[in-house]
N, C-alpha and C positions, 0 to 999 in steps of 0.2 A: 485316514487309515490306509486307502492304496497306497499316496506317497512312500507312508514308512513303510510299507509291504517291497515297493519298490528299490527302496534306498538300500533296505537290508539284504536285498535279495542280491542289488550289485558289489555291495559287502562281501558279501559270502565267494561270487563273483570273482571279487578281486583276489580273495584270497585263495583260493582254488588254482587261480591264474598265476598266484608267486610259488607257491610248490611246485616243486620238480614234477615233472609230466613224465610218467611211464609208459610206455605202449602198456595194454595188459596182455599180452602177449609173451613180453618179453619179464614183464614183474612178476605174473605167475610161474613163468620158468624156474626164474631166481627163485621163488619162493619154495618151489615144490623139490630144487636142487641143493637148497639150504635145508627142508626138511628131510631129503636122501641123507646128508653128509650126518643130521644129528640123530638119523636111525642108526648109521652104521656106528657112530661113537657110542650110544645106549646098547647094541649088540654088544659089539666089541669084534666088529667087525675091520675096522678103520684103527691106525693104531694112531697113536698120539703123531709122528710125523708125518703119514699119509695126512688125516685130518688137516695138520699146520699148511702142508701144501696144499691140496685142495680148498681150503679156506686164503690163499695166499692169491692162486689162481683166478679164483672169484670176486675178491676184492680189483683185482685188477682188469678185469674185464668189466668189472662195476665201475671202475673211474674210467676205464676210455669209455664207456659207453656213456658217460654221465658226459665227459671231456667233450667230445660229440655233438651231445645234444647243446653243449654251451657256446659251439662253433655254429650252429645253426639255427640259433632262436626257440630251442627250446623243443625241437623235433629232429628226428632221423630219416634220410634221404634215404628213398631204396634199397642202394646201395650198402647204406652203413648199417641197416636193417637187416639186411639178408649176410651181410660179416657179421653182428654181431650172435645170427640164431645159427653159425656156423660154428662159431668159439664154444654158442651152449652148446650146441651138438660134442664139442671133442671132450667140456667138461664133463657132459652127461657121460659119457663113456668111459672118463677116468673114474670117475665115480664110481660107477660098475664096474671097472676090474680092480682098484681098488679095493671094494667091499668085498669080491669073489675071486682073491688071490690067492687066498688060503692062509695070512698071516692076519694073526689075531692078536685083541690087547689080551692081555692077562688081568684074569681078573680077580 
């Protein structure tokens, strides 16, 4: 019974270990900037092109950052650490004046 407690456990292990590895730092960011972006589209805050950009934005900082971690085994250096919660900082802020620009969708 250990055995298979064991074998499953490095199972589990392994697989854990082939998924993309996020800081959670940086994936709750994402996460909680992806749920800004679909507050302001259910307002109608965000109009259909702001949204396209700001969704255009993030995807792209989603792939260098992904890019990144595949130049270095699967982690981020300091460095690329501290750029990457710099790009969330400017997204976050388009975000915000985006939503509080005063142009609305129609709804």
């Amino acid at each position: 019974m250990r055995a298979t407690k064991s074998v499953g456990t490095l199972a589990v292990l392994a697989l854990l270990g082939a998924a993309p590895v996020w800081s959670g730092e940086i994936q709750d960011r994402k996460e909680n900037q992806q749920d800004r972006i679909g507050q302001g589209v259910e307002s109608g805050q965000l109009t259909a092109g702001e949204t396209a950009r700001l969704e255009g934005q993030e995807a792209r900082l989603n792939r260098e950052t992904r890019d990144m971690r595949e130049d270095n085994g699967g982690k981020l250096t300091p460095e690329e650490r501290a750029r990457v919660n710099r790009q969330q900082n400017r997204l976050s802020r388009e975000i915000y004046r985006k939503k509080h620009n005063g142009v609305s969708q129609p709804k």
